[in-house]
N, C-alpha and C positions, 0 to 999 in steps of 0.2 A: 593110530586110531582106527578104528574099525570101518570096513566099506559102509555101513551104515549110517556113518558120522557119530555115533556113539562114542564118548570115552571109554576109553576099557581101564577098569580099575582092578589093582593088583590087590585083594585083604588075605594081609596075612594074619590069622586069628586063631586060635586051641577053641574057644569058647562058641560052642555051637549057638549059643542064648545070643550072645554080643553080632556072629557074624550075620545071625539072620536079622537081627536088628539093621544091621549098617546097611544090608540086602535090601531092604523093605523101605528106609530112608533115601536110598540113592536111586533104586531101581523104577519107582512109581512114576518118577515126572519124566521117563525115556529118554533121559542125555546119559544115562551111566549105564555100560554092562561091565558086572561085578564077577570078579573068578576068586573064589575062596581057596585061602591054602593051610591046614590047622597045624603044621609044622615048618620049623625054618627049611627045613629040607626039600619040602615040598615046595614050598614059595622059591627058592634056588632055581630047581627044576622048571617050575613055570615060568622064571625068567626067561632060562635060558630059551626055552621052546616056543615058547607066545609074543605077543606082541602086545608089550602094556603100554600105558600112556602114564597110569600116575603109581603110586602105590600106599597105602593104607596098612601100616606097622603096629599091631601089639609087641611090645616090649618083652611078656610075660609067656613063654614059648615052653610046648615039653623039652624040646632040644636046643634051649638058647635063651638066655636070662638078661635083660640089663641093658646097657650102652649100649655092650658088645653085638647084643643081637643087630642093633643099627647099622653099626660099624661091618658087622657084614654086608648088610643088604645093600648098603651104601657101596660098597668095593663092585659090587657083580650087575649096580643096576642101570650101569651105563648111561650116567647121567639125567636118569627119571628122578623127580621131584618124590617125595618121601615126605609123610603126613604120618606121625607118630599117634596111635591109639593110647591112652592108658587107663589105670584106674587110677596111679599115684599122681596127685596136686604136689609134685614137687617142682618146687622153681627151679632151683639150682641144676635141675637134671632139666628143665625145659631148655632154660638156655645152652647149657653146655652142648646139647645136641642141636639146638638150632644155629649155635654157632658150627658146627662139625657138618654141616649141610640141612638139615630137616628143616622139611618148609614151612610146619607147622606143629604144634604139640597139644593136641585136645582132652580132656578129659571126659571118659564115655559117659559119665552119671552126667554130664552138661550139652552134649549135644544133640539135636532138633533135626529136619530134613533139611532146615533152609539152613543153618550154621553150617552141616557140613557138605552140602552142596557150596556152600559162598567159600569156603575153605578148600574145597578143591580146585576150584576156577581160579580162587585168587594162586593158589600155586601153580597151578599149569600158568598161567597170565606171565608171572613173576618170573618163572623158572625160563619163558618164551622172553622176557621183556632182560635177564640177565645175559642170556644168548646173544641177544643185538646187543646188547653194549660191550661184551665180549668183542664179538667180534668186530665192533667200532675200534676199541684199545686196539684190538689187533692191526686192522688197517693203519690207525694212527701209527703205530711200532713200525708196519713196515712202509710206511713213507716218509717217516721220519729216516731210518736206515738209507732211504734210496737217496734221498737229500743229503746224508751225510757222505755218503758214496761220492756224491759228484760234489758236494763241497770238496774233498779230499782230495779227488782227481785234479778239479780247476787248482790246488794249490800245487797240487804234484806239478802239473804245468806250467806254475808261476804265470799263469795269465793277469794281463792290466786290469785298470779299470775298467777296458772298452771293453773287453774281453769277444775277441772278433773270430774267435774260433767256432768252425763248421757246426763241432761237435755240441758245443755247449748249447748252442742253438739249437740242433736237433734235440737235446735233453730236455730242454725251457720248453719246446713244445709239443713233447711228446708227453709232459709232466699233467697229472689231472688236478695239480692245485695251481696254485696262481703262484706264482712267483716273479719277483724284479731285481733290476740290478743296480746299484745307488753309489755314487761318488760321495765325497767327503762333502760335499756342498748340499746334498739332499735332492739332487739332480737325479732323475729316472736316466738309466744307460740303456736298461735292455728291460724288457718287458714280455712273459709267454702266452702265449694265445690263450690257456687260461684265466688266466688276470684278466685279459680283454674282455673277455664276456663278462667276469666278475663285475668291472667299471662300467660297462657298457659304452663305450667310447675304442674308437681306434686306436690301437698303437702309437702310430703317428703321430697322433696330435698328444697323447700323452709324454712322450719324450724327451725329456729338455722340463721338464716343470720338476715340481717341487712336491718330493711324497706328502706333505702335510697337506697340502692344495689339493692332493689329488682321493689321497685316502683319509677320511679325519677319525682319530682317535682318541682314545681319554690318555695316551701317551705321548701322544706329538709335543713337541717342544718342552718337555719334562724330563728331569734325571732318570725315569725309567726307558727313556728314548732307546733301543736297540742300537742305534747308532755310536750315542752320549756311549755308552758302556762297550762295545766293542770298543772305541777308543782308548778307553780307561783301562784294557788290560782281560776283559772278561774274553775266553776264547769261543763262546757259544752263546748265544742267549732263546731263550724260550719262553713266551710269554701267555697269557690268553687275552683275549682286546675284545672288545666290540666295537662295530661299525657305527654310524649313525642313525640307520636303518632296521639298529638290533640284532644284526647279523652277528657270528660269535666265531672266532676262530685258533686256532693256536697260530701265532707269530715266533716262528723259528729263523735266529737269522746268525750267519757265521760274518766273518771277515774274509774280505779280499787282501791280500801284499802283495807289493811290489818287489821288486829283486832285493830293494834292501830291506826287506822283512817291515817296511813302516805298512798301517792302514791305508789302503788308500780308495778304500770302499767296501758294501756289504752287500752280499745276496744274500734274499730273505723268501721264506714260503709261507707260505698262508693257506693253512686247513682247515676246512669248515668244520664246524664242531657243535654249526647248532640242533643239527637229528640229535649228535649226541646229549646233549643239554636238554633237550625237549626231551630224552630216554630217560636222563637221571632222574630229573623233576616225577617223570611217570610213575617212576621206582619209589621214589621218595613219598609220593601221594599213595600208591600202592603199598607201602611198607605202612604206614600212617593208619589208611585204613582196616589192615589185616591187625595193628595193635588195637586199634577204637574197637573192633570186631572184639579181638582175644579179652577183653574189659568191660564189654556191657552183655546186660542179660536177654541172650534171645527173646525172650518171651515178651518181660515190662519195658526193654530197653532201657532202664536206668542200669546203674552200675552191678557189676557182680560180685560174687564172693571174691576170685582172686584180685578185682580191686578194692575191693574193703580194706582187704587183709595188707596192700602196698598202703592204702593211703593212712589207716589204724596205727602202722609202724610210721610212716613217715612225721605224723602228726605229733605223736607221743613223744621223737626226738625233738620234732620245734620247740612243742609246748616245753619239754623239760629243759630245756635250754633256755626259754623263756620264763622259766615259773612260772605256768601262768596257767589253767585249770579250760579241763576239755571234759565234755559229757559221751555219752555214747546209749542209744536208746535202742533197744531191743524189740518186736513185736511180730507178733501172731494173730492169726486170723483165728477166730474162737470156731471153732467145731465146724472148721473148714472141710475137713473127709464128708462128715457128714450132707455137707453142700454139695460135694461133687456128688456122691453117690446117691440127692435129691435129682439133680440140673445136669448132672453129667461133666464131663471133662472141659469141653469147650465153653460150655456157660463158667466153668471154673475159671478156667484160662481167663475170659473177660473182666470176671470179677478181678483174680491178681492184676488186671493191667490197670482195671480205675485205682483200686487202692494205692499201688506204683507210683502213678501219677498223681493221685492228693496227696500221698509222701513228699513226692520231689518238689511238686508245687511250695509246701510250708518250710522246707530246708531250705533256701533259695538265698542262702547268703553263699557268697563268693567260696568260701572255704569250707558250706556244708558238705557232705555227701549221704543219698540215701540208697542205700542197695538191697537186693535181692539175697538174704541170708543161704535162704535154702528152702525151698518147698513153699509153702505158704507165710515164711518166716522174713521181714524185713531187719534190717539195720539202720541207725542213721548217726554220722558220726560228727559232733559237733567241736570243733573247736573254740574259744577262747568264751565259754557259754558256761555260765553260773547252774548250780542245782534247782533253781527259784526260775529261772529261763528256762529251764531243758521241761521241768515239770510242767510248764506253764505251755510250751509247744507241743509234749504229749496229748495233753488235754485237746488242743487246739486239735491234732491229728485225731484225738479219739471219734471227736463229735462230728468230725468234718466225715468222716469214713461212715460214721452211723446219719447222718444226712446225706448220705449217697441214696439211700433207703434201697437199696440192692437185698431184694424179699431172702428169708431164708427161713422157710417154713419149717424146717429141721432142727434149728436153734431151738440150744436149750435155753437162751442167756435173753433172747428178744428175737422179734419177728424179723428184724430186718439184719444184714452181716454187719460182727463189730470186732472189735479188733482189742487185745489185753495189750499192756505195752512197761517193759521196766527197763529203769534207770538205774547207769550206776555215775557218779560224778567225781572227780580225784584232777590235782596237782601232780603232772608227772614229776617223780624223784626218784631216788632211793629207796631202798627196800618195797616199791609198787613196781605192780608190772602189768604189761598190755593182758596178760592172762590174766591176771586177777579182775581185773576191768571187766572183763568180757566174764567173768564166771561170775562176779557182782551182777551187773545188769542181768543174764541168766538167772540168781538166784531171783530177783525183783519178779522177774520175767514169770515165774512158777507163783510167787505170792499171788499173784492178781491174778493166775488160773485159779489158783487155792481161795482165793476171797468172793468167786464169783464171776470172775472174768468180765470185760468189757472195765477196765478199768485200770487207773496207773499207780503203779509199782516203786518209790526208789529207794537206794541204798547207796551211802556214802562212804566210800575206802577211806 
């Protein structure tokens, strides 16, 4: 990161148009300084010599086409997080790459200052929040190891159950997890200065009692018992527990024998694991909100095209499995350009967001969705919804939008903004298909420009 505290962001981009765009997005609100690079080679080079924080990938390169271009930058960037640029909406290439490391995959016709500002933080956050729990597994690995180490050794020794050697002692309290020593009875032998602070209680008084009494878990006196199963033949056991108190840990615990190879006790360790726990959850809520992000539309906040286009296919499969008949409604804002270029951009943007919202408002059954087509263009996909209902809640939508009474002195259609809207209505089966749906409602969607506009449209596959 830069002495300034600035991110320093890697774009690697051919397109002078795209890179001064991403420039002009990142660069205004002073958390980003941006170093362009318009070839893979170049962007190599800048690796190697600067010092970046995240990086910003086009796909589409003079010297470097496809995955492959990732898959280099990915080898040389030393563990920097990677935010894939594209023009292509292809899923199957998002994921693939966001499985191969990419933190995220945007498509440039979709993003805002604030999306890809939240898209960088969320991957530096993520990429910072994978780190700690890396190296959490790590710690856990190698004290699991050091644990197995002196399990190994006290057997090499064949020490009792007192186990009254020097050594072992100094291991138990030089060890930074808690660990004890437990006869077949459930009797405490030996107990490490860690565990004492864990209990809060002195050693001594803990000695001679009974691990259930002392430490309570949702395993004490149950066939999962550590104990119960080293008995039973199991040579290691490794658990995860909680405390009383919610505390979380991993319970590792071997067998003691005696000379003649019987059990005749166990020492067990105990590592905390709830940073680590509290990590996951963070990752998991972080993960959560980076997909809510990748599926709603900057602008209206309701749904986007690339969730339409999941939830359109997913539906299609219920419904046809169900027989059972789904609408899907189309609409546009009538001679929307003409509004911006009255009111401006921003007075636009306002307008898309009321209209959004009296969308979503009237779709509000559980299994509706209304989204953001594309420009001034909505969708709304209704399931288990008759042609006599779809057309009956277009309407509803129609008037609700033209009572907003949001002025458009520009309008050819009425003073105030209204909105055309068509329907297509179909039984998913055989020989239909989600295209034909959508190119149904599209055609509807043209008649009711064609008839005059501000008004609804359907046709039945």
């Amino acid at each position: 990161m830069s002495t300034d505290n600035k991110i320093d962001v890697l774009l690697i981009e051919d397109s002078p148009i795209d890179a001064l765009l991403v420039q002009r997005l990142l660069t205004n609100n002073g958390t980003f300084d941006v170093e362009t690079a318009g070839h893979l080679a170049a962007g190599l080079e800048l690796l190697e010599n600067r010092s970046s924080d995240i990086i910003l990938l086009d796909l589409t390169l003079p010297d470097s086409v496809g995955a492959d271009t990732f898959k280099t930058v990915h080898e040389n960037a030393a563990g920097l997080p990677i935010i894939i640029l594209s023009n292509e909406d292809d899923e199957s290439l998002a994921i693939q790459l966001m499985k191969d490391g990419a933190q995220d995959y945007l498509l440039k016709g979709h993003i805002n200052k604030n999306i890809l500002s939240r898209a960088l933080l969320f991957a530096l956050e993520r990429k910072k929040t994978e780190e700690e729990l890396r190296n959490a597994y790590q710690e856990l690995a190698t004290t699991n190891e050091r644990l197995e180490k002196v399990i190994e050794k006290s057997n090499q020794m064949a020490v009792n159950a007192q186990m009254t050697s020097i050594e072992l002692n100094q291991i138990f309290n030089t060890s930074p997890d808690g660990m004890w020593v437990l006869d077949t009875d459930y009797n405490i032998l030996r107990i490490n200065d860690a565990f004492e602070i864990l209990l809060g209680k002195d050693k001594q008084v803990l000695l001679g009692k009974r691990c259930y009494e002392t430490f309570k878990s949702s395993v004490c006196k149950s066939p999962q018992c550590p104990m119960v199963l080293l008995q039973s033949g199991k040579k290691r056991v490794e658990i995860d527990i909680q405390r009383d108190d919610g505390t979380e840990f991993i319970l590792t615990s071997t067998p003691i024998r005696g000379w003649t190879g019987e059990v005749s006790g166990i020492i067990s360790n105990f590592k905390d694991i709830t940073r680590r726990k509290e990590i996951e959850q963070e990752l998991r809520e972080a993960n959560q909100k980076l997909k809510d992000l990748s599926l709603s539309d900057g602008l209206t906040q309701i749904s986007n095209r690339r969730r339409f286009d999941e939830c359109l296919a997913y539906e299609w499969k219920r419904l046809s499995r169900e027989r059972n008949t789904m609408a899907l409604i189309l609409c546009d804002l009538d001679y929307f350009k003409l509004y911006n270029d009255t009111y401006g951009h921003q007075a636009g943007d306002d307008c898309l967001k009321a209209v959004a919202q009296t969308i979503r408002k009237n779709a509000k059954r559980p299994a509706d969705l209304a989204a953001r087509y594309g420009g001034e263009e909505f969708a709304i996909i209704l399931p288990h919804m008759s042609a006599e209902g779809a057309f009956h809640l277009a309407e509803v939508i129609r008037n609700e939008i033209r009572n907003l009474q949001i002025i458009h002195a520009s309008s050819l259609v009425d003073r105030f903004v209204t909105i055309s809207l068509g329907i297509s209505c179909v039984v998913p089966r055989k020989g239909k298909s989600i295209e034909g749906m959508v190119a149904a409602a599209d055609k509807a969607l043209y008649e009711a420009k064609e008839k005059g506009r501000n008004c609804v449209v359907m046709k039945e596959m």
